[in-house]
VOROPA-930301 format. One record per residue (C-alpha): residue number from 1; x, y, z. Coordinates in steps of 0.02 Angstrom, whole numbers. Each point is the difference from the previous one (the first is absolute). Layout:
R	NUM	X	Y	Z $
...
END
This chain:
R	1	-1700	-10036	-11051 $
R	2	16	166	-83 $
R	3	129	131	7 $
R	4	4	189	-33 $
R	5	144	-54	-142 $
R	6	-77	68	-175 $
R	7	92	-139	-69 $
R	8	-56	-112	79 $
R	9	-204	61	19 $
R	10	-127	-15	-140 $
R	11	-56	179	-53 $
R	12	-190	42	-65 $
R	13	25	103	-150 $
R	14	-135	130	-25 $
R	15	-128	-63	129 $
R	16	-188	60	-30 $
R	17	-163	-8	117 $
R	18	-138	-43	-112 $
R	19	-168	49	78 $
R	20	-136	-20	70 $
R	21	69	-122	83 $
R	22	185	36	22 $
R	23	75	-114	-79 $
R	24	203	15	8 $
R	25	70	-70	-174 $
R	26	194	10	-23 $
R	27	3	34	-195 $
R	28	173	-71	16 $
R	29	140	-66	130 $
R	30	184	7	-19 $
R	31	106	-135	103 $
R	32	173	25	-48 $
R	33	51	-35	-175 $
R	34	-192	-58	-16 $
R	35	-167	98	-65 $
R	36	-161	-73	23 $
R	37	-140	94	-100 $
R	38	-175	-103	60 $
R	39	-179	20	-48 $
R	40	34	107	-130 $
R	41	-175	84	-71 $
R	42	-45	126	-92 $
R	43	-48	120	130 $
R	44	30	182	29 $
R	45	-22	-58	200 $
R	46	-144	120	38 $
R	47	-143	-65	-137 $
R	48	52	-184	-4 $
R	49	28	-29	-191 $
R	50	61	200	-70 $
R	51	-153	65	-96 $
R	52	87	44	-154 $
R	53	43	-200	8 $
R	54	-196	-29	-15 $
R	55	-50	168	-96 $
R	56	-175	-60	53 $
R	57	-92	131	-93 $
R	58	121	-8	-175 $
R	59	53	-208	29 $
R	60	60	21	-177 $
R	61	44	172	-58 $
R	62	216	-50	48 $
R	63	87	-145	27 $
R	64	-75	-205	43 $
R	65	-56	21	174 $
R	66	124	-165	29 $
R	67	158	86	-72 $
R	68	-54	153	117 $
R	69	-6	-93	124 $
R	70	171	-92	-14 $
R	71	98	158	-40 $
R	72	-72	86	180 $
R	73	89	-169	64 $
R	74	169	22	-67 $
R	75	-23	180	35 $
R	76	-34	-51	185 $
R	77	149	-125	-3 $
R	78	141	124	-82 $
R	79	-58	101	145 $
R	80	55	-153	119 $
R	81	155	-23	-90 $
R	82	60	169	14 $
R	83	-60	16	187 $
R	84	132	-128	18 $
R	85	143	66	-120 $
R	86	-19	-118	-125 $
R	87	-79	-24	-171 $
R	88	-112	-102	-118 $
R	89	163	-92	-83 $
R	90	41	-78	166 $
R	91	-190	-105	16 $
R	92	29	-179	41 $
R	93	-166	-64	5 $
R	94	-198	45	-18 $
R	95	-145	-101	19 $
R	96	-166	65	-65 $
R	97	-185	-62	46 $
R	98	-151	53	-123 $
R	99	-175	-30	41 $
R	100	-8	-23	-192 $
R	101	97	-61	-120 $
R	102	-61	128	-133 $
R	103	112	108	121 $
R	104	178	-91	-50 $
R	105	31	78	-170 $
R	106	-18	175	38 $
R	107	103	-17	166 $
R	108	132	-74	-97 $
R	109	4	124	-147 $
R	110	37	134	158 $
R	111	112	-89	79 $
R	112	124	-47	-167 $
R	113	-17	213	-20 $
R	114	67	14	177 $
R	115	140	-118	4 $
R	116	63	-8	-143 $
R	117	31	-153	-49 $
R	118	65	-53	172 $
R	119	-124	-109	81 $
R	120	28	-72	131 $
R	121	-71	-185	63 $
R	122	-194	27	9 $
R	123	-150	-103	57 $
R	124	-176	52	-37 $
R	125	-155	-72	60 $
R	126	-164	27	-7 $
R	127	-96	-1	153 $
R	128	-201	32	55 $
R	129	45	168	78 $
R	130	95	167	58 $
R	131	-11	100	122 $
R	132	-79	162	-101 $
R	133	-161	-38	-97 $
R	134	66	74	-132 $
R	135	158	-73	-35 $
R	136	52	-132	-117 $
R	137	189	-3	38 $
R	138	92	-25	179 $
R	139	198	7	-41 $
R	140	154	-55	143 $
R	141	177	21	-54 $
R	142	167	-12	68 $
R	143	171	84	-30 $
R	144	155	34	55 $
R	145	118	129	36 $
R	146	152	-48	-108 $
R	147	184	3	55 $
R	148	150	-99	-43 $
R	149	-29	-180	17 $
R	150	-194	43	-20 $
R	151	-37	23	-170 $
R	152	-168	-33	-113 $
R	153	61	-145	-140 $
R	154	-165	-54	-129 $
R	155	46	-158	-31 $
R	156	-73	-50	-187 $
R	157	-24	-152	-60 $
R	158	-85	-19	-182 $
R	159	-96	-141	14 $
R	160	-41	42	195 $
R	161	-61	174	-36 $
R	162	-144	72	58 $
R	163	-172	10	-122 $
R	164	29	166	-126 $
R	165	-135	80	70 $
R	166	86	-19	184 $
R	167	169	14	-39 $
R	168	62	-31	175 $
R	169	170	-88	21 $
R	170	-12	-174	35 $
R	171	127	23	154 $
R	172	112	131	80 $
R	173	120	16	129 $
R	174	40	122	140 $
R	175	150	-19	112 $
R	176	-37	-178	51 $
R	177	-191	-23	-27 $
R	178	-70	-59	-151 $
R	179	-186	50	-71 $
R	180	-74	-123	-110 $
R	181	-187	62	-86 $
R	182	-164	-77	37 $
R	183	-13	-150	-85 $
R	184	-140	-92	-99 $
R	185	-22	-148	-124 $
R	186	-21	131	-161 $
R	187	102	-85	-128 $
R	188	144	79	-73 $
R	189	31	40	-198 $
R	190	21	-177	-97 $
R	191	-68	-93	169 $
R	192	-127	-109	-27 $
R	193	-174	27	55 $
R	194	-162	22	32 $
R	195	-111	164	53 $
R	196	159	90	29 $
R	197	80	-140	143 $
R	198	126	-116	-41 $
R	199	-45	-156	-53 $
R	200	135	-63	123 $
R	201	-110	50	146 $
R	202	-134	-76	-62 $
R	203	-93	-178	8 $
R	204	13	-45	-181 $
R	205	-165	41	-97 $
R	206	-146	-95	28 $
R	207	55	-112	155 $
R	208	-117	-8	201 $
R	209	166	-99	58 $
R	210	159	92	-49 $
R	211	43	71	172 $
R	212	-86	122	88 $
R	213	16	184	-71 $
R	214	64	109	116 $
R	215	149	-112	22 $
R	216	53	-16	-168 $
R	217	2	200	-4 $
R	218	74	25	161 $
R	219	145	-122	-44 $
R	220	18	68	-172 $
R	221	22	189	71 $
R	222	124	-63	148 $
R	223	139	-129	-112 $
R	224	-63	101	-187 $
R	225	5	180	50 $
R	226	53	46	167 $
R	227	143	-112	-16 $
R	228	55	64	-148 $
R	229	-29	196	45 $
R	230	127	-27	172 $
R	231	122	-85	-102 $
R	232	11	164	-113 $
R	233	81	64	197 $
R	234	105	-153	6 $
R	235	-132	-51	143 $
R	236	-127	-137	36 $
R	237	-178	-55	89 $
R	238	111	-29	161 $
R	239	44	183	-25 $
R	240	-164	57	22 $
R	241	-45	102	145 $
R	242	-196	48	-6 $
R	243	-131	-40	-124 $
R	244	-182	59	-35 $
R	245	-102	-112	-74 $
R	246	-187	36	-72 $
R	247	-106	-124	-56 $
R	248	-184	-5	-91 $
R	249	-93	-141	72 $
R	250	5	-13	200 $
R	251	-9	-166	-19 $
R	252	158	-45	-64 $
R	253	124	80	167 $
R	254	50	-193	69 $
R	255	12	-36	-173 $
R	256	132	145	-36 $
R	257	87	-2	166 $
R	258	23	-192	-40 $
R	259	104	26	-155 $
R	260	86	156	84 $
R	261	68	-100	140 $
R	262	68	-138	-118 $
R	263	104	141	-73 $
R	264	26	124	179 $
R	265	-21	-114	140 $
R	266	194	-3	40 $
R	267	20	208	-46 $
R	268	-164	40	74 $
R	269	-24	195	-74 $
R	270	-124	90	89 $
R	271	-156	-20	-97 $
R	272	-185	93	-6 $
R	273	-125	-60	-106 $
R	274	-146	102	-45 $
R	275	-169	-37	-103 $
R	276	-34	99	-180 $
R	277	-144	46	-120 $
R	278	-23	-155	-116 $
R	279	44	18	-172 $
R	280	115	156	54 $
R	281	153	-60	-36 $
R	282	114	38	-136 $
R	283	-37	-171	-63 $
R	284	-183	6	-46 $
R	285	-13	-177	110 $
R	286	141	-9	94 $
R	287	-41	-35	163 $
R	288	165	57	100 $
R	289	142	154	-5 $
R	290	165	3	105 $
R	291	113	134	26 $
R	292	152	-33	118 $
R	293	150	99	67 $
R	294	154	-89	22 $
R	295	168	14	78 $
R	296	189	-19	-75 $
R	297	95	-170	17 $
R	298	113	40	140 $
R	299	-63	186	48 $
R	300	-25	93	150 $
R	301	-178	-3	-37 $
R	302	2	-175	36 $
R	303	-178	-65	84 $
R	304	-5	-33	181 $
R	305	-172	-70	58 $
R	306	-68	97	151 $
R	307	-126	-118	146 $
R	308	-110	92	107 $
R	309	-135	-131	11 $
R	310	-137	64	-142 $
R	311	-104	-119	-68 $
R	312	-3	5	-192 $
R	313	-128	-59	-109 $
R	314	87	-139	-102 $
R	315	109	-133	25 $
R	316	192	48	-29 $
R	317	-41	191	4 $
R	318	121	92	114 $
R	319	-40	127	103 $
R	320	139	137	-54 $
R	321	161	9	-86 $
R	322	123	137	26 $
R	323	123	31	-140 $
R	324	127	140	32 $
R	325	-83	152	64 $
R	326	-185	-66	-62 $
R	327	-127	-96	88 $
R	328	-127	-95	-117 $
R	329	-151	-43	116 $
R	330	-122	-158	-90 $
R	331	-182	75	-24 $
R	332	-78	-52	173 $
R	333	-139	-13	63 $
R	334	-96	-10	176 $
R	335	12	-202	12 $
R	336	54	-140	110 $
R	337	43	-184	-20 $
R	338	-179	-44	-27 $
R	339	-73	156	-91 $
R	340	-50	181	24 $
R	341	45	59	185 $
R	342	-160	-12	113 $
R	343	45	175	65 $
R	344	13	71	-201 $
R	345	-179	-108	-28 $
R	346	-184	70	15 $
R	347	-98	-47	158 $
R	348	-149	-69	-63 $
R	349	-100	18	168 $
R	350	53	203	30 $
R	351	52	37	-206 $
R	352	-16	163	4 $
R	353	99	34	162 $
R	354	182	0	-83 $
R	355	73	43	-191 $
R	356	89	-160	-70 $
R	357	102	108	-137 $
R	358	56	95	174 $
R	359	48	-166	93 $
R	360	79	-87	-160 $
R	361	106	177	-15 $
R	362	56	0	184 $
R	363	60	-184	-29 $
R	364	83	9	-164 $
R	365	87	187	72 $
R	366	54	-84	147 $
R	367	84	-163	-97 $
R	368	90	113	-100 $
R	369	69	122	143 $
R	370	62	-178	76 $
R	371	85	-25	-165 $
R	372	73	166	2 $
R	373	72	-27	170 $
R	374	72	-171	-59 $
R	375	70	84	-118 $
R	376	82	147	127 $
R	377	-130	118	-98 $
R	378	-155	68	38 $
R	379	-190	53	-83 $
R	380	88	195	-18 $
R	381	95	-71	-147 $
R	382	-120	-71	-108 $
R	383	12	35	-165 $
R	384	-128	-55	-94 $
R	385	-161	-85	51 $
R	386	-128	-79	-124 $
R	387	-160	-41	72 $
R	388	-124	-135	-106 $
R	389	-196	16	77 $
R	390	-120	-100	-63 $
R	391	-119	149	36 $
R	392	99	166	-8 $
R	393	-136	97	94 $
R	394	106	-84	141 $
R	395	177	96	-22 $
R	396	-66	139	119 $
R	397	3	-96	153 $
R	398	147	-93	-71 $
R	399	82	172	-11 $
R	400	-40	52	168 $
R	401	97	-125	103 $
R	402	150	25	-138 $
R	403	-28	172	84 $
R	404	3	-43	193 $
R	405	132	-115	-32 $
R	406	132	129	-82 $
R	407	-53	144	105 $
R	408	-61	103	-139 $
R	409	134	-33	-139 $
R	410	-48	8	-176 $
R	411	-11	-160	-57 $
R	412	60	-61	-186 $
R	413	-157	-93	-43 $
R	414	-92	-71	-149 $
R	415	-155	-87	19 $
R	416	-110	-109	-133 $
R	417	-144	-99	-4 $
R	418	27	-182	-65 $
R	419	-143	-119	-25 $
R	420	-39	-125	139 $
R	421	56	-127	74 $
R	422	176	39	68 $
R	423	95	-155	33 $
R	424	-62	-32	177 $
R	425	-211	-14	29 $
R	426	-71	131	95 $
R	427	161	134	-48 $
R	428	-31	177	-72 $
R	429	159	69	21 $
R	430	180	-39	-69 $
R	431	168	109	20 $
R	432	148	0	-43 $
R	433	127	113	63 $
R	434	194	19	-50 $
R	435	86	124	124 $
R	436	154	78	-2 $
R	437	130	-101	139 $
R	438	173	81	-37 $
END
């Protein structure tokens, strides 16, 4: 349920209509002490990418095209973070997906320029697609609103810090969440290894029989580096309230999800795991990257798992958490016990009578509006909604049941294309959804 409470209602923060086919994009919501900034491109909203981002007839007469193109981005989110009365030093968390990787160094010479040696936790991923032709860069971020008890605290840790050119923090706390950075098998200074990963989360050199790959890595980055990251908080994996996983190789989800239930299976975070470019990783070959937010030992923001019956994709995977006024929805998608819903699936005798990315939408909308109400929420106060297609020529029907379903309400979205296949056969479609449940 909703109520006309400011407080205690999500707000869309400079909502836009992008034509021709009216599409209504929250640039940013505020939900009490929280700002969600989601989708973030470099758009001037009436041209798609601005045109002095592309200076199409003079590509080279100013500034890299990518550094452009990531300065219209912060320029977009300072406009966010105003909207909302707050500022750049009070950024919690951003994740960034490239379609190339050629794209990371310029974003990140922008971004030290615009905060200042303040990074916050930060995932970036490169992916097989945006929304805009043009664009290289798709940026979400979260803040807060600080007040006393609420404060931004970098935690730094010399041996745990982020890679120079990053510079991200390897943890930090507000009130009594915890933000821990996306998190790879890149070695650290004096580590040993090999191509850039740790030789720790590798089979040793020359061995078929060692173990099998993605577990090594997976463990290594749970009981090496996550670990170690939460403990900086005083925290630990119990502690850990939602995760996003992204691995290279679609072949190795059991393979994962086996290792992550060794360590989670009691805790149970929610969890979404999503497919990336090969070879796209921080980590020339490494083959996985976590990121995880977490809660404080004790706190208010203690995790309470929330049942309304959705069927997730991997063993152990809850449905929701809720952890003090924040709902963290696992990246769903339209499936039961046995597979992909018959009723989300292509008829193969009348195929072109129905739109599967419409029917997968209508399912996954409508598990997460049962979550909501679980949850004594509703779909009004999502937040932020990330949307993985395996073809994104299908986010406009997508978009148009987000539509029907929230009456017309901008929507905080930000959609990518990820290469195929997503964990469950037949699937084009993932979301995840966190929503604001004061």
């Amino acid at each position: 349920m909703t109520t006309s409470n400011p407080l205690r209602t999500a707000e869309p923060l400079l909502p836009v209509e992008l034509s021709p086919g009216k599409v209504r994009f929250a640039q940013g919501m505020k939900a009490g002490r929280w700002v969600f900034a989601t989708g973030l491109m470099a758009q001037d909203f009436i041209h798609g990418i601005a045109p002095d981002v592309l200076a199409e007839r003079a590509p080279h007469a100013g500034l890299p095209k990518r550094e452009k193109e990531a300065a219209r981005i912060f320029a977009n989110l300072e406009g966010v973070l105003r909207a909302a009365g707050t500022d750049r030093a009070n950024l919690v968390r951003t994740d960034q997906y490239y379609t190339t990787v050629k794209a990371v160094p310029a974003y990140q010479h922008v971004r030290r320029e615009f905060l200042r040696g303040r990074i916050p936790p930060s995932t970036s991923i490169t992916q097989q697609g945006l929304l805009l032709p043009a664009a290289d860069m798709n940026v979400q971020a979260m803040a807060v609103i600080p007040q006393a008890g609420f404060e931004v605290v970098h935690l730094k840790h010399e041996r745990l810090k982020g890679r120079p050119t990053s510079g991200y923090s390897p943890a930090l706390t507000v009130g009594d969440f915890i933000f821990i950075p996306g998190i790879t098998s890149m070695a650290v200074p004096d580590e040993p290894q090999r191509n850039g990963v740790a030789a720790a989360a590798l089979m040793p050199e020359g061995a078929q029989w060692g173990g099998q790959p993605i577990k090594l890595e997976t463990e290594f980055i749970i009981t090496q580096r996550i670990a170690a990251s939460l403990e900086l908080a005083g925290a630990g994996l119990a502690d850990v309230v939602h995760a996003q996983v992204y691995l290279t190789d679609p072949e190795d989800y059991s393979a994962f999800n086996e290792v992550w239930s060794r360590h989670f299976a009691k805790s149970q975070p929610t969890l979404s795991v999503i497919p990336c470019v090969e070879h796209a990783l921080a980590p020339y070959d490494g083959k996985i990257e976590i990121n995880v937010l977490a809660a404080k030992p004790g706190s208010t923001a203690k995790k309470h798992h929330v049942d309304a019956g959705v069927t997730t994709a991997f063993h152990g995977q809850p449905q929701a958490v809720k952890a003090a006024d924040l709902l963290f929805i696992s990246g769903l998608m339209a499936i039961e016990r046995d597979g992909l819903a018959p009723s989300a699936a292509r008829d193969p005798c009348q195929p072109w009578f129905s739109s599967p990315p419409e029917a997968q939408a209508e399912f996954i909308i409508d598990s997460i509006a049962r979550l909501c109400e679980a949850a004594g929420t509703s779909l009004a106060n999502v937040v932020r909604v990330q949307q993985f297609h395996t073809d994104i020529r299908e986010f406009y029907p997508v978009y148009k049941v987000w539509e029907r379903r929230l009456g017309g309400r901008p929507l905080p979205f930000s959609a990518v294309e990820v290469p195929s296949p997503l964990p469950v056969p037949g699937a084009t479609l993932q979301v995840e959804a966190w929503v604001y449940a004061p």
